[in-house]
N, C-alpha and C positions, 0 to 999 in steps of 0.2 A: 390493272394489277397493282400491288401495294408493294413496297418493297421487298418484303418476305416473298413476292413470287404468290401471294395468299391472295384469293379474290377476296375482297372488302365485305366484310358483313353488312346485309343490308340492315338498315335501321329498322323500319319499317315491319319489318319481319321478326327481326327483336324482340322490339316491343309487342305484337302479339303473343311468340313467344313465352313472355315474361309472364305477361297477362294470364293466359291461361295455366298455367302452372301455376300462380300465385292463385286461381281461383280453384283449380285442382287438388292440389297438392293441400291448400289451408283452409279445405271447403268448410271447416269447422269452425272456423271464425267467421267473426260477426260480419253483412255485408254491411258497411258503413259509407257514410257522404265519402268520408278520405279519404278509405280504400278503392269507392269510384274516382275520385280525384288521380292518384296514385296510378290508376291503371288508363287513364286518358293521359297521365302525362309520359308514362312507359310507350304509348300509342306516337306521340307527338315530341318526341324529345328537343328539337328543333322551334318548336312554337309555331310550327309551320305546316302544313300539308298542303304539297306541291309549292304552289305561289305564295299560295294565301296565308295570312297570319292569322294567327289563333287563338283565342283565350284559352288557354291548356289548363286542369287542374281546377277549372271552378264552373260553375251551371253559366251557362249560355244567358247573354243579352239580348236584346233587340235593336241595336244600335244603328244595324245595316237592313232592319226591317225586319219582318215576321219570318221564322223560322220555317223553310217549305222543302220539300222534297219535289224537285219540278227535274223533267227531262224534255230535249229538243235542242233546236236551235233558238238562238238570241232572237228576242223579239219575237218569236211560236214556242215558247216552251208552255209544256201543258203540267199543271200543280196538280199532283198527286197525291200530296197531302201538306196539310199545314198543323204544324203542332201549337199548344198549345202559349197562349203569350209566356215570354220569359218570366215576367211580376208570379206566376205562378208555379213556377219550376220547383221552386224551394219547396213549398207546402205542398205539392203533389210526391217528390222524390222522399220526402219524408213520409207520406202515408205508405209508400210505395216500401218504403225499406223498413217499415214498423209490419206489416204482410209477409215481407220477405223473411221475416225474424222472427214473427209469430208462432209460437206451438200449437200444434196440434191441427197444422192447416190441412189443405185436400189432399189428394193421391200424388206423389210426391213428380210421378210422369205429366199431371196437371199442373200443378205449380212451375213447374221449368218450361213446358209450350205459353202459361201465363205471361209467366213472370218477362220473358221473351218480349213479347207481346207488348205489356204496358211500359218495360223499358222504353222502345223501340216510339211507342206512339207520344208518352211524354216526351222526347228527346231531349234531354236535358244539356247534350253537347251541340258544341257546334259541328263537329265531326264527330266519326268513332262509333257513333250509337249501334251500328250493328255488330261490329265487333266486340261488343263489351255486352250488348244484351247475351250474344252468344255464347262468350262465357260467365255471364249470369245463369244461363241455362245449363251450361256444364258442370255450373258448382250447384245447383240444385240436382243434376242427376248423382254427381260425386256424392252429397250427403245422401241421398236416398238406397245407394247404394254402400255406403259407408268404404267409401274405397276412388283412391287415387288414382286409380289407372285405370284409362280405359281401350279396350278394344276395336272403340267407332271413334268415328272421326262426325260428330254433329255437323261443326262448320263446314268441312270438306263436302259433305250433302248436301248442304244447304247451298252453298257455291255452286255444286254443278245443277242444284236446283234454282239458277235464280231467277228466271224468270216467273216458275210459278212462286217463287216465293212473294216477291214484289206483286203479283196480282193478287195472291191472296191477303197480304199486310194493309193493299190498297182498298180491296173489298170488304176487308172486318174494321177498319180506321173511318172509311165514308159510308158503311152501311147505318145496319140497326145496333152494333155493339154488340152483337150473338157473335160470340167467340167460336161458337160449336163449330163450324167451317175451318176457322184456326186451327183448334185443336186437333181437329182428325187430321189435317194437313200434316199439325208438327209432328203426332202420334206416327204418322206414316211415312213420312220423313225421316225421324229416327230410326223406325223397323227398317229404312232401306240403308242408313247409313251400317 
């Protein structure tokens, strides 16, 4: 407890928080490089997650090696997925956010399981990425519905979905690149959230 007798805000929570309201609430502005910046460093205010330090606020290096999503124990962990080399990050995030800003794109419930999607597989953080594709997917259902407020709770779904979630992220990232699995997933997903 803090002085006040207040339990301490967590940070952490915060910063998501922050995040999705700012994707919510200003779903009508542009999704830009900064404004990902901005909402990785809302996510990280410390430079830190848990132990480890962070590049907060700008695309991911290679420095500590190729960017992988692995789970296990030290020495058996098994790679899940590997994203794309960092030298590439920029020129992908950029096509990626010229799509995202694009008029006239697909069905707007399409583009949010997408755009999810190719967030999540370029990973352009070193942390964060799922929480920030997921409110990339919030602010694309926001605009589609032209409306700040919502009723469901996406991320909350996807949480208590996570294992299928991860099975399914892993099977459309190592398959053939048919999304079609994907999307009925996130389409069904949502209907349940």
């Amino acid at each position: 407890m803090d002085i006040g007798g207040l339990t301490p805000v967590d940070r952490d929570v915060e910063g998501v928080v922050e995040m999705m309201l700012d994707a919510t609430t200003h779903y009508a502005q542009p999704l830009t490089a900064d404004r990902l910046f901005d909402w990785h460093a809302a996510l990280f205010p410390t430079g830190r997650s848990g132990m480890q330090k962070l590049t907060v606020g700008k695309w991911r290096d290679d420095n500590s090696g190729p960017m992988q999503v692995v789970s296990g124990p030290i020495g058996r962990q098994k790679v899940h997925y590997e994203a794309p080399p960092a030298a590439r990050v920029r020129k992908e995030m950029n096509r990626f956010l010229r799509w995202f800003e694009s008029p006239g794109r697909a069905d707007p419930l399409f583009v949010a399981g997408l755009a999810h999607l190719w967030f999540v597989t370029v990973h352009p953080f070193e942390d964060g990425n799922g929480r920030i594709a997921r409110a990339i997917a919030d602010m694309a259902l926001a605009r589609s519905e032209r409306s700040s407020q919502r009723f469901y709770s996406l991320s909350g779904q996807i949480r208590r979905e996570r294992a299928d979630y991860y099975t399914m992220l892993e099977h459309t990232q190592k398959g053939t690149l048919d999304v079609t699995p994907w999307q009925e997933w996130f389409l069904s997903c949502l209907r349940r959230a």
